[in-house]
N, C-alpha and C positions, 0 to 999 in steps of 0.2 A: 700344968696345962690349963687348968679351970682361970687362972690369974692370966696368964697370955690372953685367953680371950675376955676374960672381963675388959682386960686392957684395952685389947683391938676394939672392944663394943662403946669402951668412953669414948678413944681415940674418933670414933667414927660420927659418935653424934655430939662431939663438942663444938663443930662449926656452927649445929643448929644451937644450943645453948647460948651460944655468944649473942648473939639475937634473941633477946627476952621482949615478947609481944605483951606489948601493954593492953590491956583488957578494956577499951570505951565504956563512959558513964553510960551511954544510950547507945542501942543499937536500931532504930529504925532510921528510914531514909526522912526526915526531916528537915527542917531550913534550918534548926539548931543545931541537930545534931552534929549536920555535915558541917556549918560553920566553927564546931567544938573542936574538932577534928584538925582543918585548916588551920586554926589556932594554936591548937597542941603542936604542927610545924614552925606556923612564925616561931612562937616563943623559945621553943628547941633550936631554932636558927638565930636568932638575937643573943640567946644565955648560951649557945654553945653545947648543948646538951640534949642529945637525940636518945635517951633514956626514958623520955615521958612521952614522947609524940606518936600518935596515934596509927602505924604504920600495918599495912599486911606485910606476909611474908615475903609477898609478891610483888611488892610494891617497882613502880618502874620512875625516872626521873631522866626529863631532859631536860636540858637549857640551853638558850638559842638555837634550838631546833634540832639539838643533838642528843639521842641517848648517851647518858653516862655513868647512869647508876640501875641495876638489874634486879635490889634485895635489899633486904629489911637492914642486916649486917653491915651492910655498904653505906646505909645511905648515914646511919644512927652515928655510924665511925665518920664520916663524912661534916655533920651538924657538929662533932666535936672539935673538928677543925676549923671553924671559920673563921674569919677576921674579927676582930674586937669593933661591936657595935654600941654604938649611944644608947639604941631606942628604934622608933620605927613610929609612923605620924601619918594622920590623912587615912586611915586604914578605909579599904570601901569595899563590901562583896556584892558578887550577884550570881544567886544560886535558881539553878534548873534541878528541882528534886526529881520529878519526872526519869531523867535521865543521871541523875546522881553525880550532876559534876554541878562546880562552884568557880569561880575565879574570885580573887581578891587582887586588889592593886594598893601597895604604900611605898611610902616613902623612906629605906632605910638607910639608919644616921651613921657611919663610920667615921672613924681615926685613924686612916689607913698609915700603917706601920712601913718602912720600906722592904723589908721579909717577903709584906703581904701584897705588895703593890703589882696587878698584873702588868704586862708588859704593855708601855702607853701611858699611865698612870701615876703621879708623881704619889712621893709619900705626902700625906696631909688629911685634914677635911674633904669629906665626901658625904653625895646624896644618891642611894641607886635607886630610881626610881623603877620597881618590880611589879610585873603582874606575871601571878602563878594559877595558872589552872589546878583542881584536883577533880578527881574521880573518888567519892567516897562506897564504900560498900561496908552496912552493918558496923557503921561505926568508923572503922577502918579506912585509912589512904589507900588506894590499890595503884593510883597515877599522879602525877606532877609534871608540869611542863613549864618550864619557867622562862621569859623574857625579862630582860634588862635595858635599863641604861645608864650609865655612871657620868654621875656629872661632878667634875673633881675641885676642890679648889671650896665647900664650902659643903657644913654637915646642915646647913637651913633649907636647901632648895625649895621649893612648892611645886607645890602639884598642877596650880591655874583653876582646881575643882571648883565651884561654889560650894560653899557650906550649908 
């Protein structure tokens, strides 16, 4: 009997385990730190690897104006799937500590695969040009909101930024 419920007590909290929160070098609301944060996403989104990125439990994620992701578990499983990226160019932030959100805007490089190619989109060279909102707290992502645009047919596009 004492084995049936050990059993039932892993069974119960292995959804939580599967979602391993990565611990932030800093935890105050700072221009660094939240930029460290944001960061620990790009790079988890470029390498495919939501293992190291900076996420709450909580964490929430829309794009183009839709929720689609509700959890840490979701979103980590998520960054491991994405398409095969070159890189990512023109990176620009602008953080409101006060209120603990950040946007960045860049430029990400793709090889779009035909597998990967959503619907509209030929297979080839492509440029998304991304700006993602975050909501950082204590280190931690808690929101993301992200806008695109894909511009297909060439991994160089620009931005038009000045430098």
């Amino acid at each position: 009997m004492k084995a049936l419920i050990a059993a039932v007590v892993a069974l119960s909290i292995a959804p939580c385990a599967m979602a391993q929160q990565v611990k932030p070098a800093c935890t105050d609301d700072s221009r660094d730190c939240m930029i460290a944060a944001a960061k620990s996403y790009l790079d988890g989104l470029v390498h495919h690897d939501g293992s190291k990125v900076l996420l709450a439990p909580n964490v929430t994620r829309s794009e183009q104006g839709h929720v689609n992701i509700r959890d840490e578990a979701s979103l980590r499983k998520s960054l491991d799937h994405e398409p095969a990226m070159d890189g990512y160019g023109d990176l620009r932030f602008v953080v409101d500590t006060e209120s603990h959100q950040l946007v960045y805007y860049t430029l990400l490089r793709l090889s779009m695969r035909g597998d990967q190619a959503p619907p509209g989109i030929a297979p080839g060279p492509v440029t998304v040009h991304l700006a993602e909102r975050f909501k950082v707290e204590r280190g931690l992502i808690t929101e993301i909101e992200a806008l695109f645009h894909t511009q297909p047919g060439t991994r160089d596009g620009v931005s038009g930024w000045e430098k």
